[in-house]
C-alpha positions in Angstrom: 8.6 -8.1 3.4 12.0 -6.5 3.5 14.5 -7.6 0.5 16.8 -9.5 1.6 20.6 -8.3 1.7 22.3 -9.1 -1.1 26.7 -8.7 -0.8 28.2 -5.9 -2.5 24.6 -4.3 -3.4 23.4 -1.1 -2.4 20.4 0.1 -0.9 18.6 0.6 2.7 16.6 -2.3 4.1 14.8 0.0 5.4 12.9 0.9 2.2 9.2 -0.8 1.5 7.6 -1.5 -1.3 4.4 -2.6 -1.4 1.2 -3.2 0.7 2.3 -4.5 4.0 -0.3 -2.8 6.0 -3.6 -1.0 5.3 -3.9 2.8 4.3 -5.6 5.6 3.1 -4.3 8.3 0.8 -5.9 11.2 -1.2 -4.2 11.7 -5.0 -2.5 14.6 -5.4 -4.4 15.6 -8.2 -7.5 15.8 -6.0 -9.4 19.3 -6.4 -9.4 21.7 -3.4 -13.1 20.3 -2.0 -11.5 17.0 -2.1 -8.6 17.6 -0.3 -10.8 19.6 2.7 -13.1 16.2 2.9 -10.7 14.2 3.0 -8.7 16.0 5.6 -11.7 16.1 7.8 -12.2 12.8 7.2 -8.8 12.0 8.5 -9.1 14.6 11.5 -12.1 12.5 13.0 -9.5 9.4 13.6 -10.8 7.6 10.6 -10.7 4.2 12.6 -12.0 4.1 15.7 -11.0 1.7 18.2 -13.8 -1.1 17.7 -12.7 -0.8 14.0 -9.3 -1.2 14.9 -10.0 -4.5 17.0 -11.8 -6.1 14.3 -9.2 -5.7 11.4 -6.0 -6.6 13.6 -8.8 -9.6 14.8 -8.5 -10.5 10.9 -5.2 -10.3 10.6 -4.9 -6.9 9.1 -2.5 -4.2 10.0 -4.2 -0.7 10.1 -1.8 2.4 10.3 -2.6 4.6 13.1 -1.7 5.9 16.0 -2.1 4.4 19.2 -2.3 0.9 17.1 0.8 -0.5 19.0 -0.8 -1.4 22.4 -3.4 -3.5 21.0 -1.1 -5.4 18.4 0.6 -6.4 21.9 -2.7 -7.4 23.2 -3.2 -9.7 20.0 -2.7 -13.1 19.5 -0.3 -12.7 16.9 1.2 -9.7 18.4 5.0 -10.5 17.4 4.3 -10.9 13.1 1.8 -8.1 13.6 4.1 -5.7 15.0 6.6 -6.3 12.4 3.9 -5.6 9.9 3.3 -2.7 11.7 6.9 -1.7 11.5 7.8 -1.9 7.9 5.5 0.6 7.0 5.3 2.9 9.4 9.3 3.0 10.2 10.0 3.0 6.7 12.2 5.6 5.5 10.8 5.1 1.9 7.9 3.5 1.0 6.5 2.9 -2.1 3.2 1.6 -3.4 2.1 -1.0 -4.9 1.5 -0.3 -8.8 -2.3 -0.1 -9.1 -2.1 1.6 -5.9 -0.2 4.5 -7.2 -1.9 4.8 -10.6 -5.3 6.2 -11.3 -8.5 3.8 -10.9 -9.0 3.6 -14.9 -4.8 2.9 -15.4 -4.7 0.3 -12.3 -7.2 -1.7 -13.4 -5.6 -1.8 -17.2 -2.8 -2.3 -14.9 -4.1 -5.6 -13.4 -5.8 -6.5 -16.1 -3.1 -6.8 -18.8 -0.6 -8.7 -15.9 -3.4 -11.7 -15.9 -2.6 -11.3 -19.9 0.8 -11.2 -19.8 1.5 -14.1 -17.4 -1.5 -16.0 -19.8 0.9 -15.7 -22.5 -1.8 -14.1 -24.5 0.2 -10.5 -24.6 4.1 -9.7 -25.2 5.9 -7.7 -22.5 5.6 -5.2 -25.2 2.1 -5.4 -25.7 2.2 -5.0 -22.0 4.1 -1.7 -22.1 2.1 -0.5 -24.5 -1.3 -1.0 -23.1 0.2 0.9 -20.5 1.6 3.3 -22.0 -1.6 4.4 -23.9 -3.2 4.6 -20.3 -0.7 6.6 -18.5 -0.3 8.8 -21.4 3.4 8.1 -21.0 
């Protein structure tokens, strides 16, 4: 969703944060054979159009080009666009937390928020547990 305005703050609406749409990414940190799979991966379309059909069938969003003209064709073509839109006008957009952390640190990550909002770790236990993770 975009945030919504608030008066005298500052910021872009423009900016996304989160998951509003369905993507693929590669970590920076990847070695030099896993960035040349992954790019051909990416150069063969990824999604073809049958795959396409079926997610925006589901209700999913998938990122890629030539997606527009058969959001149109959908059912819910007018929410699905605007799905469509906040991430791929975006001027910024960030991740979702475990989406920008390593597998090992996003699932601490997940894990210790079910703790935290149990009430069965402090925020600071939280931060830690993090922390120890991240190597922050």
């Amino acid at each position: 969703m975009t945030f919504p305005p608030v008066e005298g703050g500052k910021g872009d609406q423009s900016n996304t944060v989160g998951n509003p749409a369905q993507y693929l990414s590669i970590s920076a940190k990847a070695s030099a054979d896993e960035k040349k799979i992954a790019k051909e991966f990416f150069a063969k379309g990824v999604l073809q159009e049958e795959e396409v059909k079926a997610w925006i069938g589901n209700g999913s969003v998938p990122i890629r080009l030539g997606t527009e003209k058969l959001l149109a064709a959908s059912d819910n073509a007018e929410f699905l666009q605007f799905t469509y839109d906040l991430a791929s006008k975006a001027k910024v957009f960030v991740q979702s937390w475990d989406q920008a952390l390593s597998p090992t640190a996003a699932e601490t990550l997940l894990d210790n928020i079910v703790k935290l909002f149990q009430l069965s770790i402090s925020p600071k236990q939280f931060a830690s547990n993090l922390n120890a993770v991240t190597a922050a």
